[in-house]
C-alpha positions as CSV (number, residue, x, y, z in Angstrom):
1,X,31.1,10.1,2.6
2,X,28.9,8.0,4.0
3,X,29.4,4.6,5.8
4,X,33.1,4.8,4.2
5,X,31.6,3.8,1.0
6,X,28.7,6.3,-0.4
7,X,29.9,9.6,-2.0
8,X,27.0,12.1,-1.5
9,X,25.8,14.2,-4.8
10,X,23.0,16.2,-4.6
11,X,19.9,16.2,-2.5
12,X,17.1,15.1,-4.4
13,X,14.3,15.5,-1.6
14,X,13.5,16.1,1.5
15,X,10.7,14.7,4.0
16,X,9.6,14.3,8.0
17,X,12.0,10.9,8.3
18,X,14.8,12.4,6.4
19,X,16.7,13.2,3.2
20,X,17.4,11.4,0.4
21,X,20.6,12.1,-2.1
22,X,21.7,10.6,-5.0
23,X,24.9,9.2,-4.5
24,X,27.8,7.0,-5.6
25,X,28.9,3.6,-4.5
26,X,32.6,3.5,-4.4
27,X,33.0,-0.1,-4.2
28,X,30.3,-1.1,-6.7
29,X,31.0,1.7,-8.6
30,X,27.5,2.6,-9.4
31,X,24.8,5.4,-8.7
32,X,22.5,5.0,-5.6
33,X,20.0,6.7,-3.5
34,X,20.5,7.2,-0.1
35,X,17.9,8.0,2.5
36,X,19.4,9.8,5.9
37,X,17.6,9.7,9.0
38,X,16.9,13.4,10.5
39,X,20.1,13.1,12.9
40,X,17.0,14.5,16.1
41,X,15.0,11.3,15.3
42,X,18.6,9.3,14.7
43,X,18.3,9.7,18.8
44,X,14.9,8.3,19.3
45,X,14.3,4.8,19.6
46,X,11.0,4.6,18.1
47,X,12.2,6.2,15.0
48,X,15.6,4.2,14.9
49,X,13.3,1.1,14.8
50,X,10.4,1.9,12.2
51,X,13.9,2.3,10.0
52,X,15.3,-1.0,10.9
53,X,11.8,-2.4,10.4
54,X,11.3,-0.6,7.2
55,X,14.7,-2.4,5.9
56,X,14.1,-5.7,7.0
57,X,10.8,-5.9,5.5
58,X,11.9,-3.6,2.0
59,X,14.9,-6.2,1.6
60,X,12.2,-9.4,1.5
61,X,10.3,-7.6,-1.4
62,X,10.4,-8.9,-4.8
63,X,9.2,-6.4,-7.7
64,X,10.8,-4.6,-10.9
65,X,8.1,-1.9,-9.7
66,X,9.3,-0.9,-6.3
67,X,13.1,0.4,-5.5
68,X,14.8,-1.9,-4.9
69,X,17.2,-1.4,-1.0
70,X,20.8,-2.1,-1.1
71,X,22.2,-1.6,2.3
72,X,21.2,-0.3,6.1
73,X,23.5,1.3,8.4
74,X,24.3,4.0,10.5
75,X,26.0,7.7,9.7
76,X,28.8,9.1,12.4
77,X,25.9,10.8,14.0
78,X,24.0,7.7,14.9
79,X,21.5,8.4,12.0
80,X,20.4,5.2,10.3
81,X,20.3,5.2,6.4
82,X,19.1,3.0,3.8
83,X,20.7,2.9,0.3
84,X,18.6,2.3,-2.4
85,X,17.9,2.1,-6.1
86,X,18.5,5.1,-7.6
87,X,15.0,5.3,-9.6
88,X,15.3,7.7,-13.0
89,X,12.1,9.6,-14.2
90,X,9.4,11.7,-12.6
91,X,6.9,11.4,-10.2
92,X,3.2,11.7,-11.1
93,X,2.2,15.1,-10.2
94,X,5.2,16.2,-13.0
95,X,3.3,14.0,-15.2
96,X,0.0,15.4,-14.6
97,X,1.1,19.2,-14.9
98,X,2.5,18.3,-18.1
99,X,-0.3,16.8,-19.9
100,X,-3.7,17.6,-17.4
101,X,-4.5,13.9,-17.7
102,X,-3.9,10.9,-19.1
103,X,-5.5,8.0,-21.5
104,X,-7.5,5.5,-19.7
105,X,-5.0,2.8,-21.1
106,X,-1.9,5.0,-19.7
107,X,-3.7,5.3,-16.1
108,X,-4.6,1.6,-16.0
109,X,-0.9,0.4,-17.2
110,X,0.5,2.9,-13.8
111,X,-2.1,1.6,-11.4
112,X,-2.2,-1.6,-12.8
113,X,2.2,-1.8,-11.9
114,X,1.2,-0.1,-8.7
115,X,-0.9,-2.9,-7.8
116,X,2.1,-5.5,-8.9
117,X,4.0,-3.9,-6.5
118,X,2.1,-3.4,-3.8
119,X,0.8,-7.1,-3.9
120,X,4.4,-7.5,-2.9
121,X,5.0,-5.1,-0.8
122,X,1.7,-6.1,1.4
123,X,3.2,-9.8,1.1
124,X,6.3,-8.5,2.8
125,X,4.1,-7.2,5.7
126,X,4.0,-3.5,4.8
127,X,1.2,-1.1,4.6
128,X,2.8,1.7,2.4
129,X,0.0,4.3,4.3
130,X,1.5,7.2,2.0
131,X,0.7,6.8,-1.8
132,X,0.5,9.4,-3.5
133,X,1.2,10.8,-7.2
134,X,4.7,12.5,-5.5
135,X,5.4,8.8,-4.4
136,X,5.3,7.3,-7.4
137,X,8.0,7.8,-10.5
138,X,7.4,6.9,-13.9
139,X,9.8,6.5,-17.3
140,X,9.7,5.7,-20.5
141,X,10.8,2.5,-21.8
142,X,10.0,2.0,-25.6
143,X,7.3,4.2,-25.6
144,X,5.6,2.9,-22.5
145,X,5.3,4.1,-19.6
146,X,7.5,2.1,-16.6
147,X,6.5,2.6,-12.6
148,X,8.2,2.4,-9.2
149,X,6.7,2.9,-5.9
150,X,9.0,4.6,-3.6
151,X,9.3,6.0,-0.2
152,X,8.4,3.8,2.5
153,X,9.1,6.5,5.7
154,X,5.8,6.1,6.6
155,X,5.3,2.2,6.2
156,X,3.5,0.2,8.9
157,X,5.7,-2.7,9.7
158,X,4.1,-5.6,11.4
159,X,6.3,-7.8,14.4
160,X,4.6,-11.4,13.3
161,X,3.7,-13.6,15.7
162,X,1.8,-16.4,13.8
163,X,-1.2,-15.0,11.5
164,X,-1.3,-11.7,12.9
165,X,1.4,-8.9,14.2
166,X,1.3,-5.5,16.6
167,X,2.2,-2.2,15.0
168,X,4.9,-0.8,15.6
169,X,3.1,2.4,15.6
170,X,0.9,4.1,18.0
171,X,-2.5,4.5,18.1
172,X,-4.4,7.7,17.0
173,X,-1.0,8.8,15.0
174,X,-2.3,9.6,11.8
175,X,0.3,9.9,9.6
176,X,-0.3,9.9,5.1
177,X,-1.0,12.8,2.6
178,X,-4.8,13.8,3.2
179,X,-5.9,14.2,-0.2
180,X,-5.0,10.3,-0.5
181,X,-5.5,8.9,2.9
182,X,-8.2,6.9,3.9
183,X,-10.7,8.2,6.3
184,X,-9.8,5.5,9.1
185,X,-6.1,6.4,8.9
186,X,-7.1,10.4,8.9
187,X,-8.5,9.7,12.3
188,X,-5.5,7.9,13.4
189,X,-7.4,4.4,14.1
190,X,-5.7,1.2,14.9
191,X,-7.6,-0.8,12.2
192,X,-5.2,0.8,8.9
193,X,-4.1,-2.1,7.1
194,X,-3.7,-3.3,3.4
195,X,-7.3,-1.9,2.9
196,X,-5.9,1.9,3.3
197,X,-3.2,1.5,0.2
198,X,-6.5,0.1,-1.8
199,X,-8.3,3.6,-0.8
200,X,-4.9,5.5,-1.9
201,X,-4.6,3.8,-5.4
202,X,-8.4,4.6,-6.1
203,X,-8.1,8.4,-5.1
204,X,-4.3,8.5,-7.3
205,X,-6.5,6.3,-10.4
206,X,-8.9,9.5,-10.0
207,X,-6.7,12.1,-10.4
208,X,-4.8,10.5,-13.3
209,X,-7.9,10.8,-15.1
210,X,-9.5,13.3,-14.2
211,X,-6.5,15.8,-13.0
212,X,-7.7,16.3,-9.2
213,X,-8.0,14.1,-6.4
214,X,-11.4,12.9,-5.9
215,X,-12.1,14.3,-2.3
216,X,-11.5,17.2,0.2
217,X,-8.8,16.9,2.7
218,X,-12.0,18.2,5.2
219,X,-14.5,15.4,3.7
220,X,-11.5,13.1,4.4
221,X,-11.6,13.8,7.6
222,X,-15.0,14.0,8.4
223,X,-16.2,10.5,7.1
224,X,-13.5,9.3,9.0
225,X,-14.9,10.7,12.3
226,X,-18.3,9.9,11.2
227,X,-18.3,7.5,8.8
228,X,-20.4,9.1,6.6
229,X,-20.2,8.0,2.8
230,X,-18.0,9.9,0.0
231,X,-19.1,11.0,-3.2
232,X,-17.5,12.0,-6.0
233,X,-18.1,13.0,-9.8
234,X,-18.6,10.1,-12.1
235,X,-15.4,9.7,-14.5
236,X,-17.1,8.4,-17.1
237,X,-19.8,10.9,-17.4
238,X,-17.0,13.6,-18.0
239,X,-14.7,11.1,-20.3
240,X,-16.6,8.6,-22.4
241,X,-13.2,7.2,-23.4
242,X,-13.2,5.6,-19.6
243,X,-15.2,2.7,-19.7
244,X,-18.7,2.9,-17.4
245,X,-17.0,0.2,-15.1
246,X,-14.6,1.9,-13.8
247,X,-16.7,4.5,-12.0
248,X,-18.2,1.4,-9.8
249,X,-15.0,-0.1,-9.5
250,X,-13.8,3.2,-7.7
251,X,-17.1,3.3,-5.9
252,X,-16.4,0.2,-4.0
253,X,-12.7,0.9,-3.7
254,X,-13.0,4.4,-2.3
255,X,-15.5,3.0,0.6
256,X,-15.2,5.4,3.7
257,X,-15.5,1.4,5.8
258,X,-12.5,-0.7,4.9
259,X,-14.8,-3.4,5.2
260,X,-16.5,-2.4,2.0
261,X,-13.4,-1.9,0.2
262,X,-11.9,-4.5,-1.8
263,X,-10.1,-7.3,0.5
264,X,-6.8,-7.3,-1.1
265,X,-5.1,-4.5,-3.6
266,X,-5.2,-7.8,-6.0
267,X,-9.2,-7.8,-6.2
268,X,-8.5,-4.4,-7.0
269,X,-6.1,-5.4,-9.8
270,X,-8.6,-8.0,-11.2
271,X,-11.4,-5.9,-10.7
272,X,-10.1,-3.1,-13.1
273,X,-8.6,-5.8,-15.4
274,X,-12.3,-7.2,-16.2
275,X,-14.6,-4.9,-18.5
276,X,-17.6,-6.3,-16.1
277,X,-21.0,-5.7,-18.0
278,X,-23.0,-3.4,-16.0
279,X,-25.7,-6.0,-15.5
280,X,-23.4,-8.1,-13.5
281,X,-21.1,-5.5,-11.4
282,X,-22.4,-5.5,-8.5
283,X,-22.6,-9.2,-8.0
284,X,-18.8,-9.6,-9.2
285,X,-17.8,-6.8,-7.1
286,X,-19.2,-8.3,-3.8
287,X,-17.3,-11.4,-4.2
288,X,-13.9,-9.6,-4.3
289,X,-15.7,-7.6,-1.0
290,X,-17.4,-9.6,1.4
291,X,-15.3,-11.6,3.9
292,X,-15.8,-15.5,4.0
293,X,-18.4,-16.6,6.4
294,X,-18.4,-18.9,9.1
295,X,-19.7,-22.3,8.9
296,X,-23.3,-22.4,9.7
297,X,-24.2,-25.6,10.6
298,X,-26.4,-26.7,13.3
299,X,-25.7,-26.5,16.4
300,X,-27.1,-29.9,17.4
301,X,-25.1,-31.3,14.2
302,X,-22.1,-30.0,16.2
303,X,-22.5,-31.9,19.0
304,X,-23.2,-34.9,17.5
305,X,-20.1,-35.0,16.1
306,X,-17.8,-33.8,18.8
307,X,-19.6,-37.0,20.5
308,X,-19.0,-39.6,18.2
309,X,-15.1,-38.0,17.7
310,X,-15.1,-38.7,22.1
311,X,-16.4,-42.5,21.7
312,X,-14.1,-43.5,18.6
313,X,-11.2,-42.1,20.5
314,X,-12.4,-44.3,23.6
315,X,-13.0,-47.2,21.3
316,X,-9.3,-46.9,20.2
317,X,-7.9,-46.5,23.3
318,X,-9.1,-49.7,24.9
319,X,-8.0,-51.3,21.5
320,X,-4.8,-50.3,21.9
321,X,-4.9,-51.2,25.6
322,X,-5.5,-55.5,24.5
């Protein structure tokens, strides 16, 4: 038993953070998942609070595509655990092995859910940092195809302090799967944010259609350190039943500089959702890229106005004064 209320069943995996079993809530009377802490990092304090952090921010998300958390609290040893949605199906690699690939609608239903959830996830103020096919369980419901995102162990949680927050983790960790981790985050740079789970869905879209992730673990690595660009094999030379757009969409998505990637895993989303005519791409694709620009205006036009803002203020103030 855990917590006095979760009967444990039977493991169902096991990770770096922990274990998770399905279980049985007595009081609810219904099937769960729970996730135990590795009782050795139950004792560290770092670890103890990426859990707590992971809960807190997991129990403000809102999405039928990621499982769903339940409860938080702490075993006899001291080892945290989060009880979760028990998610039925199979994971994508299962998926994969069974069939090689899939159908360019079937790929773009998964990533499109993925995308839902992550939009809510990021919203929540997570980075996943570990997407990967294992990572992501699908079902059938009526003949389609129905996705969850799950595992967070490896989340970046944010402390907010206004518009911006400090990791929680530390710098040069680099921490993900490397066949679907960005280059920054293989190097274990400080800048990983939202940008890293748009790299990760491009490199899981890739394998869905074409069976294999779409880079090296060593080129991974090496851009990252040098920032040299990726290439990979064009999809749609190999599949004509992929339309030609997607092949730039994943161009600009699978950027080796964050800064060339898509924004926000929703200009993903709306990028795959439009069949772009080739003619066109590139300038639709660098609006959902390029960050805003500053105001330009001259600098004399400035002052002028900071001036007459002083004198009306002076004006008023006498005003007031009589």
């Amino acid at each position: 038993m855990i917590g006095n209320r979760y009967r444990l069943h039977a493991l169902l995996g096991r990770g770096g953070m922990g274990s998770v079993y399905a279980a049985h809530d007595t009081k609810r009377d219904v099937g769960v998942a729970i996730k135990l802490m590795h009782a050795h990092l139950g004792r560290m304090r770092e670890a103890q609070r990426r859990f707590r952090n992971e809960a807190s921010a997991l129990h403000r998300v809102r999405s039928e595509h990621v499982a769903r958390l339940y409860d938080f609290g702490h075993h006899q040893n001291g080892a945290p655990f989060l009880v979760m949605e028990h998610v039925l199906g199979h994971d994508l690699t299962r998926e994969i092995a069974a069939s090689g690939n899939l159908s360019w609608h079937e790929a773009h239903s998964i990533i499109d859910q993925v995308c839902s959830a992550l939009d809510a996830v990021h919203a929540a103020g997570l980075v996943h940092r570990d997407l990967k096919p294992r990572n992501i369980v699908v079902a059938r419901r009526d003949g389609q195809l129905f996705t969850k995102v799950v595992d967070f162990g490896l989340s970046k949680s944010y402390v907010h302090t206004g518009r911006t927050g400090a990791p929680i983790t530390r710098e040069g960790m680099a921490v993900g799967s490397l066949h679907y981790m960005a280059p920054e985050q293989a190097i274990g740079s400080p800048r990983v944010d939202a940008r890293a789970d748009v790299f990760s869905v491009g490199c899981i879209l890739y394998f869905l259609l074409m069976g294999e992730p779409p880079f090296t673990q060593r080129a991974l690595a090496k851009a990252g350190r040098t920032g040299n660009s990726l290439t990979f094999s064009s999809i749609h030379h190999r599949r004509e039943d992929v339309p030609a757009y997607v092949d730039e969409v994943l161009r600009v998505a699978l950027s080796p500089d964050p800064d060339h990637r898509f924004r926000t895993i929703g200009a993903l989303r709306m990028a795959l959702q439009s069949d772009i005519p080739g003619a066109s791409i590139e300038a639709n694709l660098k609006t959902m890229v390029m960050m805003p620009r500053r105001s330009e205006r001259p600098l004399w036009l400035v002052s002028v106005a900071a001036i007459s803002s002083m004198v009306l203020a002076l004006i008023l103030y006498v005003l007031l004064r009589h």
